[in-house]
C-alpha positions as CSV (number, residue, x, y, z in Angstrom):
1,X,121.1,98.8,118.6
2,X,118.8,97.9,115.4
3,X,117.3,101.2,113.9
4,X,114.1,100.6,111.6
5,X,116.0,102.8,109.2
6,X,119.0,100.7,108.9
7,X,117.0,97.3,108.1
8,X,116.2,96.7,104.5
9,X,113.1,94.9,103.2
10,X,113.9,91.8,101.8
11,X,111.6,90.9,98.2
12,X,111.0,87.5,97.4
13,X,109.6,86.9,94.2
14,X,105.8,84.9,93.3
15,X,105.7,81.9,92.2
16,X,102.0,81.9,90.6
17,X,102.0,78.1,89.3
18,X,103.0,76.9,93.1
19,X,100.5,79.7,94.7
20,X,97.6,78.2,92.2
21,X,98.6,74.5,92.8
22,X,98.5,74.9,96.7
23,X,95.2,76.9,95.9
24,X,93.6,74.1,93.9
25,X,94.5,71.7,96.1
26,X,93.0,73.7,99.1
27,X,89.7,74.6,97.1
28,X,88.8,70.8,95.1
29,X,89.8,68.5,98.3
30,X,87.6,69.7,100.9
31,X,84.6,69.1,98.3
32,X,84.8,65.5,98.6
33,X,85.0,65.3,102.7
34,X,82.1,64.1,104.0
35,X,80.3,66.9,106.3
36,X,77.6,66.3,108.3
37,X,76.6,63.6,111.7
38,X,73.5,62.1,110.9
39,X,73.7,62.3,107.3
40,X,77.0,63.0,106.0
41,X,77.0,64.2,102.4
42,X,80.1,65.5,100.4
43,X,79.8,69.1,99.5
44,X,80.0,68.4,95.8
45,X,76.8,66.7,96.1
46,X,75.7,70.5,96.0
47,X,76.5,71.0,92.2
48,X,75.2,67.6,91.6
49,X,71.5,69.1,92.8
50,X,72.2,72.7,90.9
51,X,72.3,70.8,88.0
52,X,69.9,68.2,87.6
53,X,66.6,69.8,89.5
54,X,64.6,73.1,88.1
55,X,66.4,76.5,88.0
56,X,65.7,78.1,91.4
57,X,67.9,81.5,90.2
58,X,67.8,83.0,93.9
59,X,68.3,79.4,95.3
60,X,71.1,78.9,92.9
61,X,72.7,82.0,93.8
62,X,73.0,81.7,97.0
63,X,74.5,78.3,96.7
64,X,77.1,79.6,94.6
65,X,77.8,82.6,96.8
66,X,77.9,80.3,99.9
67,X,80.1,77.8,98.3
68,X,82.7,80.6,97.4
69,X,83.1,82.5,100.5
70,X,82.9,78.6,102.1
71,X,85.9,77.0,100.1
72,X,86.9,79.7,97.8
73,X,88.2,82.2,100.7
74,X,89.9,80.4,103.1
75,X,91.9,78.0,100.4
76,X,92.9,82.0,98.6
77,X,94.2,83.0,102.4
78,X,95.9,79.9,103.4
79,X,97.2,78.8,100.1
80,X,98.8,82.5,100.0
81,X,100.5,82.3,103.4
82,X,101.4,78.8,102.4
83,X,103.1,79.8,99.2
84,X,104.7,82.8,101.1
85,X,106.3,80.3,103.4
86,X,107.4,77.9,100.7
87,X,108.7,80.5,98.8
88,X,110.8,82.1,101.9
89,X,112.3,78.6,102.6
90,X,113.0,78.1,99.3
91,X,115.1,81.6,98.8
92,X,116.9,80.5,102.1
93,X,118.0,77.1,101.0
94,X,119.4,78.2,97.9
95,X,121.0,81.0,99.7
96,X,122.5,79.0,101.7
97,X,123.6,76.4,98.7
98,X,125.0,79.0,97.1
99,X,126.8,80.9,99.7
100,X,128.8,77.1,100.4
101,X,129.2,76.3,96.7
C-alpha cells in the first residue's frame, strides 16, 4: 500500500523561451482566422480600425480589454499546460536515455 507520505513530489524545471513560443504562437495565429458566417473578417482587422478612425477612448478600451481576455487568456492557459506536458515528456525521455546509456 502507497502512503501519501511516502511519495515525493517530482520538480521539473521551466523552460520560459518554449512556454513563450507556444504562447505566441497560440496568441498571433488565431488573429488571422477568419470569424464570422455572413461576413467573415480576421480579428486583426480590429487593430486595423483602432488605428486609422478617430479616438473613441471608451470604445478603444473595451476593444483592447475584449481582445485580451479573448486571445490573451486562453493561449496563457493552454500554452502553460502545453509547455507542462512538453517539459514532462521531455525529462522522461532523457531519463530514460540516460538510464540506458
Amino acid at each position: 500500500m502507497v502512503h501519501l507520505v511516502d511519495m515525493a513530489l517530482k520538480r521539473y524545471q521551466t523552460d520560459r523561451r518554449l512556454f513563450l513560443w507556444i504562447w505566441l504562437v497560440l496568441f498571433v495565429v488565431p488573429w488571422f482566422i477568419p470569424i464570422g458566417e455572413d461576413n467573415p473578417e480576421m480579428p486583426v482587422m480590429g487593430w486595423v480600425y483602432v488605428f486609422t478612425h478617430p479616438i473613441d477612448i471608451l470604445g478603444d478600451l473595451y476593444f483592447i480589454g475584449m481582445f485580451g481576455l479573448l486571445f490573451g487568456v486562453p493561449a496563457t492557459v493552454f500554452g502553460w499546460v502545453l509547455h507542462c506536458i512538453i517539459v514532462i515528456a521531455r525529462d522522461a525521455i532523457r531519463k530514460r536515455t540516460h538510464d540506458v546509456g
